[in-house]
C-alpha positions as CSV (number, residue, x, y, z in Angstrom):
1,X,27.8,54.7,76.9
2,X,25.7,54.6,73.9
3,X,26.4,58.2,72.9
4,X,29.9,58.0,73.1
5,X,29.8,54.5,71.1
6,X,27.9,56.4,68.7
7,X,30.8,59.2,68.6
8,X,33.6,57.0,67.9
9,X,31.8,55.1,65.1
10,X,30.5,58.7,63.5
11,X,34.1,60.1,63.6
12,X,35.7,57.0,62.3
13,X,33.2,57.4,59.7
14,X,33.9,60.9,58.9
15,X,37.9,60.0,58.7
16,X,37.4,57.1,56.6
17,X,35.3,59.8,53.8
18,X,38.4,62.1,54.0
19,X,40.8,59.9,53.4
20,X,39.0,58.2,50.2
21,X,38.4,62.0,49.1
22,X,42.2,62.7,48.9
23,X,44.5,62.1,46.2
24,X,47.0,58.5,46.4
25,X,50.0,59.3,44.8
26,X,52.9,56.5,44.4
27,X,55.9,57.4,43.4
28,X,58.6,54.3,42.9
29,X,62.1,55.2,42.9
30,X,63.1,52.0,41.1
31,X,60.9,52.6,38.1
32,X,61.5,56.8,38.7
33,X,57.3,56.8,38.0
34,X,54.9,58.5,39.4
35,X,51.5,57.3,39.6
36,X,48.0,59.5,41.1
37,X,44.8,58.2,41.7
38,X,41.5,60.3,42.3
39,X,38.6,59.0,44.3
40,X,36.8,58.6,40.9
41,X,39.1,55.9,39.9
42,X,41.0,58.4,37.3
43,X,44.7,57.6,37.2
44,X,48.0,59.0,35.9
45,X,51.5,57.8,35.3
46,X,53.9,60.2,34.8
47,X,58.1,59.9,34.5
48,X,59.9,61.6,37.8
49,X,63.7,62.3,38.2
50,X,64.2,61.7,42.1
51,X,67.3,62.7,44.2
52,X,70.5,61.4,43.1
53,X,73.1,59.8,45.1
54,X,74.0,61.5,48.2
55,X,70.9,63.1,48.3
56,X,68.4,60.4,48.2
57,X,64.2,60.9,47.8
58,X,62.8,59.3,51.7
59,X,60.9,56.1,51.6
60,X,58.0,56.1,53.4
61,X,54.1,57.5,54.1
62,X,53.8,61.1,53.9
63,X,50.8,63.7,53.6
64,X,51.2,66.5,51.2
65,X,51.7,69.4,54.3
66,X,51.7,72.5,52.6
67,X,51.0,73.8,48.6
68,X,52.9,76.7,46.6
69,X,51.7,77.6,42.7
70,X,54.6,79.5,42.6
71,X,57.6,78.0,45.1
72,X,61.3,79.5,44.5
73,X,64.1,77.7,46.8
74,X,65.6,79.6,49.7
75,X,68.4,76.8,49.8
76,X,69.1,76.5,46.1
77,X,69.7,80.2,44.2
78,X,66.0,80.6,44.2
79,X,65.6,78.2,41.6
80,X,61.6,77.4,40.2
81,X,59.7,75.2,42.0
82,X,56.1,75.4,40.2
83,X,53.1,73.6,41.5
84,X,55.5,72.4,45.0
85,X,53.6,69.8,46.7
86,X,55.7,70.0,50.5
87,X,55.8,66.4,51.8
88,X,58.5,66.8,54.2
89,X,59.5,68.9,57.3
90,X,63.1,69.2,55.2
91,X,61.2,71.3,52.3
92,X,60.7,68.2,50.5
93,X,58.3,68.5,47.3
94,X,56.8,67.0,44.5
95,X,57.3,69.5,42.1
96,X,57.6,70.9,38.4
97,X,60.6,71.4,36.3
98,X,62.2,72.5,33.3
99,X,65.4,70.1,33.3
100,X,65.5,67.4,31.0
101,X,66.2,63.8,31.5
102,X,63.1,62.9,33.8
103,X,63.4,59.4,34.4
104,X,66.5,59.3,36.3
105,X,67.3,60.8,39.6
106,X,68.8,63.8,39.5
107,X,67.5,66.0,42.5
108,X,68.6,67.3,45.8
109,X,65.4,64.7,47.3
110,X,62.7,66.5,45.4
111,X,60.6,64.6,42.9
112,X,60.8,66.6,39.5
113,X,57.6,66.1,37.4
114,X,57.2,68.1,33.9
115,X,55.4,71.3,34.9
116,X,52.3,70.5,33.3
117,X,51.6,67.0,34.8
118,X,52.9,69.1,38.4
119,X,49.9,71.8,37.6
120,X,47.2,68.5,36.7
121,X,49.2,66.7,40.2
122,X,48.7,70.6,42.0
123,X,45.2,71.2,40.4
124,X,43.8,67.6,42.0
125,X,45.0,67.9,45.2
126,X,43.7,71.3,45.7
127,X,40.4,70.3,44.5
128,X,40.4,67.0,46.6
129,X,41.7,68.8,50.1
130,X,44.8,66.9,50.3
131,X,47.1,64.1,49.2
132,X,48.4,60.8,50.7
133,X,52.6,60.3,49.0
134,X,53.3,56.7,49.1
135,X,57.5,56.3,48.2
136,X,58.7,52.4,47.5
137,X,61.9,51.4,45.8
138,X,65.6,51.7,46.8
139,X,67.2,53.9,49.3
140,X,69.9,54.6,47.0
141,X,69.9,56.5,43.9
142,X,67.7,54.5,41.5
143,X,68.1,54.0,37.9
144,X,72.5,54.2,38.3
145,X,74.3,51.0,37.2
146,X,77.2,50.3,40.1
147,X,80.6,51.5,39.2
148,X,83.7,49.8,40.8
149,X,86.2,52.0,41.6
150,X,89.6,50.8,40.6
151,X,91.1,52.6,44.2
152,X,89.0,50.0,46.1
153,X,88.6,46.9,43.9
154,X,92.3,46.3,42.8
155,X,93.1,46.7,39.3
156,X,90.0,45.1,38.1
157,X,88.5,46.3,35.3
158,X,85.5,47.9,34.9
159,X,82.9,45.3,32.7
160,X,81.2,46.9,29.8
161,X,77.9,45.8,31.8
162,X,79.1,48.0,34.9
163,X,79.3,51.4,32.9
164,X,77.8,54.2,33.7
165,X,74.4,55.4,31.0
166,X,76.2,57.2,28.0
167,X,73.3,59.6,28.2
168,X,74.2,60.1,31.7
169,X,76.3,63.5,32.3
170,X,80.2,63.6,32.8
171,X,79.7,65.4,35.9
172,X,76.7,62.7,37.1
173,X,79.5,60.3,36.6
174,X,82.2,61.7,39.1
175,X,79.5,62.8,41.5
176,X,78.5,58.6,41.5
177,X,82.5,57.8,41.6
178,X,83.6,60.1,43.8
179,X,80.1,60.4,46.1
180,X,79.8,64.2,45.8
C-alpha cells in the first residue's frame, strides 16, 4: 500500500513540473490580445485579429496539439500559415500573418499574430515542450459595434453610435449585415 501511495504522489509530482514547464497563453476575444507567460515569469502582450462573425475563435481550455514552422492551408488556397500552433481537432491555430488590421477579428477561427511575435510565441513553446491556450471573452465576433438592420427593426434608423468602424472594410460590413 505504501509503494503504490508512493506512485501516485511521485506522478502527481511529475505532472505538476510539466505543467508549470509549459507555456500559458491567454488570448481574450474581447480585448483581441494575446498574452504568453514562461515558467520564468517572462511575459508578452501581443494584438490578435480572431475569427469574425460566422466563424467565431472557440472559448475554452486547449493544449497546443501539434507545431508547423512552415503551415500552408489545405482548406483556404494554401494560404501561409507561419509558426501554426494547432489547438483544435478543426485545424485551429495560433498563427502568423501578413494581413493588416490586427486587433479586430477577421479570421476563419484562427488567431492571427504578426509573424514575428508568432516565431517568439513558436520559438517558446518548442523550447518549453508544450503550451496550455486559455480563450475568454465573447462567443460572437469581438471588437464589431451591433448594426440594426432596417429589414428587421422597422424603419428605425441606424444611431451614429450603432455604425459600423470606418476603418472597418466595405465588405466586413455586408458580411456583419448580411451574416456571410
Amino acid at each position: 500500500m505504501k509503494v503504490i501511495s508512493f506512485l501516485v504522489v511521485l506522478i502527481a509530482m511529475l505532472m505538476t513540473t510539466t505543467v508549470q514547464s509549459k507555456i500559458l497563453i491567454k488570448i481574450d476575444l474581447d480585448s483581441q490580445r494575446l498574452s504568453a507567460t514562461r515558467a520564468s515569469g517572462e511575459t508578452v502582450v501581443w494584438k490578435i485579429s480572431s475569427g469574425r462573425s460566422g466563424y467565431e475563435t472557440p472559448i475554452g481550455h486547449f493544449s497546443v496539439m501539434r507545431m508547423e514552422k512552415d503551415h500552408h492551408s489545405d482548406e483556404y488556397d494554401q494560404a501561409p500559415m507561419p509558426y501554426a500552433l494547432f489547438f483544435s481537432p478543426r485545424g485551429l491555430a495560433i498563427h502568423g500573418t501578413l494581413e493588416k488590421g490586427l486587433g479586430r477579428p477577421a479570421s476563419h477561427g484562427c488567431v492571427r499574430l504578426a509573424v514575428p511575435n508568432a516565431q517568439q510565441l513558436f520559438n517558446w513553446v518548442e523550447e518549453e515542450g508544450g503550451a496550455q491556450v486559455d480563450i475568454t471573452g465573447s462567443t460572437r465576433a469581438a471588437g464589431r459595434a451591433s448594426v440594426p438592420s432596417a429589414l428587421t427593426s422597422g424603419n428605425a434608423p441606424i444611431s451614429r453610435s450603432a455604425r459600423p468602424d470606418p476603418s472597418e472594410t466595405a465588405q466586413e460590413d455586408v458580411e456583419s449585415v448580411w451574416g456571410f
